[in-house]
N, C-alpha and C positions, 0 to 999 in steps of 0.2 A: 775227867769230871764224872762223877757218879749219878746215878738219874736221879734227880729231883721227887722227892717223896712223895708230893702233891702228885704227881702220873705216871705210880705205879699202876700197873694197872689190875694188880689183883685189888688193890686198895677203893679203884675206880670202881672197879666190876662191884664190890661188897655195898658201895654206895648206891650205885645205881638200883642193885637188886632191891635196897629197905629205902628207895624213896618213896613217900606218900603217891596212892597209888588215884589216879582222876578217876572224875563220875562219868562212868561210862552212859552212853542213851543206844536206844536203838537206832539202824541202821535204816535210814528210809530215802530211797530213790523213785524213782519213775515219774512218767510225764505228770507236768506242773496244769494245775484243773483251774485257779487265779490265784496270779501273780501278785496281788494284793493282800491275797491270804495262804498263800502256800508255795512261795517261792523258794527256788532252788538255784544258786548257780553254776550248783555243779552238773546242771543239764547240758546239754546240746545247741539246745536253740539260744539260751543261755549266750554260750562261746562264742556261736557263730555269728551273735546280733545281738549286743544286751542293750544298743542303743533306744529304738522303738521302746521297749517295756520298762526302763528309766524314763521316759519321758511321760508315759502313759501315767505310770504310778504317780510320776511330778502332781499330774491334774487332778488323778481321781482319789490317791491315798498316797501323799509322800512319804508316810513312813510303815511302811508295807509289815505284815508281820507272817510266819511259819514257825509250826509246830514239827517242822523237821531238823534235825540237827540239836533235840532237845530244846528248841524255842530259840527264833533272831529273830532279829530288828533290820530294815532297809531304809533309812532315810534318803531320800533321792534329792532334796534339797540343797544347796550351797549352803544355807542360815543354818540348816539343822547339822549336817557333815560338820563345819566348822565348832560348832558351841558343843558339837559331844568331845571333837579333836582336843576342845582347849581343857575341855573337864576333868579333871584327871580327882579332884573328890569322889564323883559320883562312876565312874565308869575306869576299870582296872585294864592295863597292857598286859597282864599277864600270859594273856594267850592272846595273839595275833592272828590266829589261822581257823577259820570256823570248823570245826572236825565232830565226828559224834563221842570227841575224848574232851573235858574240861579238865587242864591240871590243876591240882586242889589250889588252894587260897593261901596256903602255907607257904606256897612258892614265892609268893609278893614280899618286896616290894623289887627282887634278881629280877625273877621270873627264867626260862629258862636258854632264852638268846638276848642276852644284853647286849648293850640296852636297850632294846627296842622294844624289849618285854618286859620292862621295870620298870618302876611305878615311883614320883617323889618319897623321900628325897634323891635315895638311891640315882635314880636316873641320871640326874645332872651332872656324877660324879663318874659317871661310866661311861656316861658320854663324849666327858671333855680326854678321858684316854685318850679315843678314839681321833679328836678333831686333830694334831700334829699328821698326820696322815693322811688328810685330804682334804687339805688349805689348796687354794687354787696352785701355789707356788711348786707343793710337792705334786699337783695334779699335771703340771707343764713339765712336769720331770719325765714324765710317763709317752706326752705326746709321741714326739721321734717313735720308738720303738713300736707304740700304736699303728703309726700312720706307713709302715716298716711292714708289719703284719695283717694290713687291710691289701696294700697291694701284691704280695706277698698270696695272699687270698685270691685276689681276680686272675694272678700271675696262672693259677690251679684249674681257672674256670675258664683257659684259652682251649678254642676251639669247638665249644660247643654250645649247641643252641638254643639247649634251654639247660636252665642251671634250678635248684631249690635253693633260693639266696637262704631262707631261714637256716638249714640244716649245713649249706658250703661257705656261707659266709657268716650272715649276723651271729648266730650261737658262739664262733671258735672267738669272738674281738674279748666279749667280759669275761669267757673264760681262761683266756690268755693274760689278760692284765689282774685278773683277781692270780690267778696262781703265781704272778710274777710276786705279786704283793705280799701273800702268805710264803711264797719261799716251797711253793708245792711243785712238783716235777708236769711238767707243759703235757708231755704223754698223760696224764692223768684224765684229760679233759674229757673223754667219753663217760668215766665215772663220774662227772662232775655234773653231766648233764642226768645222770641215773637219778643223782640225790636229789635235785630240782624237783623231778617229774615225781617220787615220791612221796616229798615234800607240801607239796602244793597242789596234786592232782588227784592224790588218793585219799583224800579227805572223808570219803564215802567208805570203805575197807574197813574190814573187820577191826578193831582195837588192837587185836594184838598180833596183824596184821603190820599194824602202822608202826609200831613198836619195834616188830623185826628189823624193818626196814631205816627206821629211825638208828636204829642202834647198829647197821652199815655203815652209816656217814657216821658214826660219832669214834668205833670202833677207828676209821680209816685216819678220820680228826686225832685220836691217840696215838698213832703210830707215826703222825708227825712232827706230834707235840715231843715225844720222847725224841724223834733222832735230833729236832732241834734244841733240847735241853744236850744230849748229847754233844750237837757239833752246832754253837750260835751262828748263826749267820746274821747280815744287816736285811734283814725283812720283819714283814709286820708279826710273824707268830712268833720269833724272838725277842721281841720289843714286848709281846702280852705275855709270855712266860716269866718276864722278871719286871714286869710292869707292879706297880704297887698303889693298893687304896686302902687309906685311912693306916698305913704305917707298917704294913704286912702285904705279900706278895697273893697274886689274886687265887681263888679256890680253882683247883678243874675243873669244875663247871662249869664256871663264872669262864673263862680259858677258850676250853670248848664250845660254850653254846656262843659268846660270840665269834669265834671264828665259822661256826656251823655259817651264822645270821648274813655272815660278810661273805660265804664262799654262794649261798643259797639268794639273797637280796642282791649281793653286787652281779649275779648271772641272768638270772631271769630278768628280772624288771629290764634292764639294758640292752640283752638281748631282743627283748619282746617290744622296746620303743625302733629300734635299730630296723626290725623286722615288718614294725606295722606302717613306718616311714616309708618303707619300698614299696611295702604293698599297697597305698596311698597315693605313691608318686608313680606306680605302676600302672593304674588305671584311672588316673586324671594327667592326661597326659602335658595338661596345658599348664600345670602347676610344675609341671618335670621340665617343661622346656625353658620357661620363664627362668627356673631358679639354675639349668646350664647357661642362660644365658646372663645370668645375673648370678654370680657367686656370692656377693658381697653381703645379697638378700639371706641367704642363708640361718645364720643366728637366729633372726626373728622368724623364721620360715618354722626353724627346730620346736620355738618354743610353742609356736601354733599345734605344730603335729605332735608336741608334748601334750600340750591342753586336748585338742582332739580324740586322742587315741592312751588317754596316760593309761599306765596300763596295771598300777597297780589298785588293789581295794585292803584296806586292814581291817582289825577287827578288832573291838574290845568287849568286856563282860561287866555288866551291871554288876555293882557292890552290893547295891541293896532293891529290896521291893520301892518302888517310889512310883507316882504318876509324871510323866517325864511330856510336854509339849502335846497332851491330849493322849497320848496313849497310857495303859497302863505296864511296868516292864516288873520284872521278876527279878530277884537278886540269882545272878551265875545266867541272865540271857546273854544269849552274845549279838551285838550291833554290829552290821556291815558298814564300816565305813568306806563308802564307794566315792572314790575322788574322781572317777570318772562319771559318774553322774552327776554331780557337783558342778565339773570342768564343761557341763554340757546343761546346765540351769537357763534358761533366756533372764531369769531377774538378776543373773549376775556378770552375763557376758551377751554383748548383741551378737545377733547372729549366730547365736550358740550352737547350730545343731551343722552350721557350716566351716568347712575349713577355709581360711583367710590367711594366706599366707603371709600377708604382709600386715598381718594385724600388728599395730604398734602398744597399745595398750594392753597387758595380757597377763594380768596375777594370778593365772592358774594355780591348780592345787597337784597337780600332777607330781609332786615332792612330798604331799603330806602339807597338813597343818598342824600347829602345835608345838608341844614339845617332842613329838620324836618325826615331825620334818628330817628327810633322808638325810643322813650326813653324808652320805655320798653323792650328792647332786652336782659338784664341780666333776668328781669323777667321769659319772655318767654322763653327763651334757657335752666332757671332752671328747668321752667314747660316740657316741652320737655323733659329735659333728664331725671327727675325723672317717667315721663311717660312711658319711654321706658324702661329703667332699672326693672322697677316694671315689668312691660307687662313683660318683655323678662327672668326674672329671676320667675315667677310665670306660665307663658305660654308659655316655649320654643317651642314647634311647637303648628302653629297655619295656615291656609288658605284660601284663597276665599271658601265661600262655592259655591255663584254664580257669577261669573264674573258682568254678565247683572245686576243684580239687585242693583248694587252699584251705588248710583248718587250723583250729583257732585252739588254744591252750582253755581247758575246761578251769575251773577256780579261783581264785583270788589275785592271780596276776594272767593277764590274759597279752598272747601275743602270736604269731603266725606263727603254728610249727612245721608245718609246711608250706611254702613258698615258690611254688614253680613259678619262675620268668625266663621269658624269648626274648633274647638277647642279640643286637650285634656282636659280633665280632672284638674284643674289647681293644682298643688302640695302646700299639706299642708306648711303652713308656719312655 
């Protein structure tokens, strides 16, 4: 079989070079002077604690504004998060990731990681690709092999006595089940976590900076995409290479940017709930022992320490100049949509700013609201629970070894990148 035309990659290359090229802003960092008028969360203090300063801003200005990043919006509200979520007239998916690059407006209604960056109608239609692939039924196909490679995992962390669950366990679970998924080689996964952290952490970096680094993961995304037009296999990047919308096979783009969306969205976010569960159940120890002693709590346990801790924030950009719920917003600002501040409202959950593990009522937003709520959330829920079940039934006591030394992923998906805990002994299996 000859390569598929659509991923030549001289063809690629000549594309890339004459796409419209985003509004670049200045680059503006250092300590934040008020949070209400000059917020950043690509700070420090940020990462380590963005709980306190959502809740502050809740009182004193819930929808917080800066002049950094070219001009955003913070609504820290549940009413406000939701009604920008569902607005899809007034407010564009096209860039999800607040950065000092806007891709132009030309990009709409693809955007550049579909769907998640497309925009009606588009979206519905790129969406539903994607749903055959993570229905609950193909998500319990995966379990086994999960639950395989968590213990698999602790099997690596005998004998010692303190472990970094972030970096030896939680990171390898999403990046083993996404690569299973796209049909990517398992050794791959340290590059996998390269594209994450440039993805989502270097937001601040020069333009063409971001760019370089941008075009490593997509350069690497091409060299899959060809050996799999090359040799099909039964995985999901063979499934998008001959996948077809509206009666023609889809663009490289369209190809790449959602595989980009699913190798970069299905790692972090999952890794980083996986991660902050431990770190949760590490230093409340009465919550760790209740749910060893109670397995069954679990589920509802999960969805707590989802709400609690969700760990992602997206972002969209104003269409137009309009006055929008008392502010005034600019056409191309970009909105944080912070589902973690949202998930931690008291108007919208009692006891909001505490974890309740056996809360029964719990609509959190920790998934997104709207239309581009994560299609991957049976996935991830699965990944999660088989995480913790493993951790919790192989490592019943486990704790911070150093409070301090635990740090927190700076930007839009926030989760422990480093994770030291003092550990028993983990018991034979």
């Amino acid at each position: 079989m000859t390569v598929d035309d659509r991923f030549d990659q001289r063809n690629y290359e000549e594309r890339m070079r004459h796409r419209p090229a985003g509004v670049r802003n200045e680059i503006i960092t250092g300590p934040v002077a008020d949070w209400a008028t000059d917020f950043s969360h690509a700070e420090p203090e940020w990462a380590a604690d963005p709980y306190p300063i959502q809740d502050d801003l809740r009182q004193r200005c819930p929808i917080a504004h800066t002049d950094r990043f070219g001009g955003a919006w913070l609504p820290t509200r549940y009413e406000d998060v939701a009604a920008i979520a569902y607005d899809t007239e007034r407010f564009s998916s096209r860039a999800i990731i607040v950065s000092n690059v806007r891709p132009p407006r030309e990009l709409a209604p693809v955007g550049g990681v579909p769907p998640i960056s497309s925009d009606p109608p588009f979206h519905h239609d790129a969406r539903k690709l994607l749903l055959p692939a993570f229905t609950k039924s193909a998500v319990a196909g995966q379990e086994q092999a999960t639950r395989e490679l968590c213990h698999a995992l602790i099997d690596a962390l005998e004998g010692q006595d303190v472990v970094d669950a972030a970096r030896d366990y939680a990171q390898h679970i999403p990046m083993r089940v996404i690569a299973d998924m796209l049909g990517f080689p398992a050794e791959d996964g340290p590059r996998f976590r390269e594209f994450v952290e440039n993805a989502l952490e270097g937001v601040n970096l020069p333009p063409e900076e971001r760019i370089l680094r941008a075009e490593k993961l997509f350069d690497y995304l091409m060299v899959q995409i060809r050996d799999h037009v090359e040799n099909p296999r039964d995985d999901l990047t063979t499934y998008l290479v001959n996948a077809e919308l509206y009666g023609r096979k889809l663009e490289t783009a369209h190809v790449a940017g959602t595989m980009a969306l699913l190798l970069i969205a299905g790692i972090d976010t999952t890794w980083s709930a996986i991660g902050a569960s431990l770190w949760h159940l590490a230093r409340t120890p009465a919550d760790r022992e209740r749910l060893v002693a109670e397995p069954a709590l679990l589920p509802t346990a999960m969805e707590e320490l989802l709400r609690a801790y969700a760990p992602v924030t997206m972002a969209r950009l104003v269409k137009e100049d309009m006055h929008w719920n008392g502010v005034e917003m600019k056409a191309d600002d970009w909105v944080l949509l912070s589902f973690p501040a949202a998930n931690r409202d008291p108007a919208q959950f009692d006891r909001a700013g505490e974890v309740v593990i056996d809360r029964e009522v719990n609509r959190h937003a920790a998934f997104g609201l709207g239309i581009h709520r994560c299609v991957g959330s049976h996935l991830a829920r699965m990944e999660l629970r088989v995480a913790l079940e493993v951790w919790l039934e192989r490592i019943p006591w486990f704790s911070l070894d150093d409070p301090a030394a635990v740090t927190w992923a700076t930007g839009q998906v926030r989760g422990p990148r480093t994770l030291p805990l003092r550990l028993r002994r983990p018991s034979p299996r």
